[in-house]
Wavefront OBJ file of the C-alpha trace (Angstrom):
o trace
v 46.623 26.793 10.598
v 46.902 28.281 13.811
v 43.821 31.139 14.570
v 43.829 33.168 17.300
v 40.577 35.263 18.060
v 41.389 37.799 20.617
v 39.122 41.193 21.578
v 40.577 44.547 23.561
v 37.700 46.567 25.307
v 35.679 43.725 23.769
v 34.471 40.070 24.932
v 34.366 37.691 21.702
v 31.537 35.726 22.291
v 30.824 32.487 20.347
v 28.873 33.665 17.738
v 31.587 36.129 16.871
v 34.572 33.802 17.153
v 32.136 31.485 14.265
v 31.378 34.652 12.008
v 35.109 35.785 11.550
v 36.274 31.704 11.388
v 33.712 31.409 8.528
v 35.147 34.525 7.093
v 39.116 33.359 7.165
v 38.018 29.620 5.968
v 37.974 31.675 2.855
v 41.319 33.120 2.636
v 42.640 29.451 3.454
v 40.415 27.756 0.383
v 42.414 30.307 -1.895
v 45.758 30.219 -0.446
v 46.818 26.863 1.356
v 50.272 27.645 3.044
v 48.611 30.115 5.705
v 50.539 29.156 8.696
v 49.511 31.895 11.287
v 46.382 33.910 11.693
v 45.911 36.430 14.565
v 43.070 38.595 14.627
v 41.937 41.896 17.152
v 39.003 43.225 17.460
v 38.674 45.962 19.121
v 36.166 48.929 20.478
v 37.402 52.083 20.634
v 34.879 54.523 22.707
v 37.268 57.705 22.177
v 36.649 57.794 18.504
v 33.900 59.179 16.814
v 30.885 56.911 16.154
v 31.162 55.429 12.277
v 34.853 54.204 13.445
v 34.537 52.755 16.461
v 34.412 49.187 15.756
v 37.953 47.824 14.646
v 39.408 44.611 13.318
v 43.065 44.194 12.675
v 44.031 40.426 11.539
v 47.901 39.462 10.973
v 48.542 36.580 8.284
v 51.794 34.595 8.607
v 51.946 32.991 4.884
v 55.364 31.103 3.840
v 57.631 33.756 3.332
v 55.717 37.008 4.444
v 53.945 38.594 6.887
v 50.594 40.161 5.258
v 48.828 42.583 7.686
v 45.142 44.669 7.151
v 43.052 46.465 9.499
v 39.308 47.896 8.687
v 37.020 50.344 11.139
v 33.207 50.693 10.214
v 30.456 51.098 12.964
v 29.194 47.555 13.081
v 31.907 44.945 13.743
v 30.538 42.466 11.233
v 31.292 44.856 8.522
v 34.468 45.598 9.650
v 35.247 42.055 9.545
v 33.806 41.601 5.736
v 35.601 44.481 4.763
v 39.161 42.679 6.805
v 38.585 39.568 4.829
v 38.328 41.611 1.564
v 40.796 42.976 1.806
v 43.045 39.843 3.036
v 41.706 38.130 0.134
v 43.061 40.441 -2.276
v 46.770 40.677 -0.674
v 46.729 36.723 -0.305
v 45.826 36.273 -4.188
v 48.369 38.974 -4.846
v 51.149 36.892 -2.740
v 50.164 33.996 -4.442
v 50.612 35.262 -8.149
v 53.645 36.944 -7.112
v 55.201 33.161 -5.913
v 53.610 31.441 -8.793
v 55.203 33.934 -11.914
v 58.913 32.883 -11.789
v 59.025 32.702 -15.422
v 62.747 32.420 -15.773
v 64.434 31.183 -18.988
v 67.235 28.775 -18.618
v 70.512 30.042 -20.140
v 70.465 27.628 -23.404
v 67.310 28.569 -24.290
v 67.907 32.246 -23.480
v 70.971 31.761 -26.152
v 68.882 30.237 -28.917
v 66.666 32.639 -29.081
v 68.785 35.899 -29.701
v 70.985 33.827 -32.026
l 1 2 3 4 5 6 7 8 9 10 11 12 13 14 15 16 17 18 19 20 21 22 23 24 25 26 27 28 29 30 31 32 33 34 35 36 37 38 39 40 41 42 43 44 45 46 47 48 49 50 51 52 53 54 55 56 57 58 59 60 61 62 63 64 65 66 67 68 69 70 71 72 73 74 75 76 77 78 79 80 81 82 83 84 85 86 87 88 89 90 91 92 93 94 95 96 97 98 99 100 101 102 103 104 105 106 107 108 109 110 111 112 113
């Protein structure tokens, strides 16, 4: 998996580039076919003040593109509230590729016979 921790108006220090790598880990323990993961977190000083911190994170998973952004005025809780949210569109991808419940023609047949 390919991450990719960037900030706008914003310098991602260490300890932040840890915190929202902990974070994802968990989207990848759920979900294992994450190929791409681009995250931006950004400070916006033209907003008003319970907005201002942003995180935007862009998840290439095979066969989709699953996108979620969050504003709160700490940017640790706009992060938890990112990886909810990711979590819940991941584990809706993944039911969504795991329910092909198809019946095969013969059996489809049999039944209405």
């Amino acid at each position: 998996m390919n991450l990719t921790i960037s900030g706008h108006h914003l310098e991602v220090t260490p300890a932040l580039r840890g915190y929202v790598t902990s974070k994802l880990d968990r989207i990848t323990r759920h979900f294992d076919q994450v190929v791409d993961v681009k995250v931006l977190l950004t400070v916006d000083n033209m907003k008003e003040k319970e907005l201002r911190q942003r995180a935007e994170c862009n998840v290439h998973v095979k066969g989709r593109d699953i996108f979620a952004e969050s504003s709160h005025a700490d940017l640790y809780a706009a992060v938890d509230e990112l990886t909810d949210k990711l979590d819940r569109q991941v584990g809706r991808h993944k039911t969504k590729m795991q329910e092909h419940h198809h019946e095969t023609p013969k059996r489809q047949d049999s039944f209405y016979a």
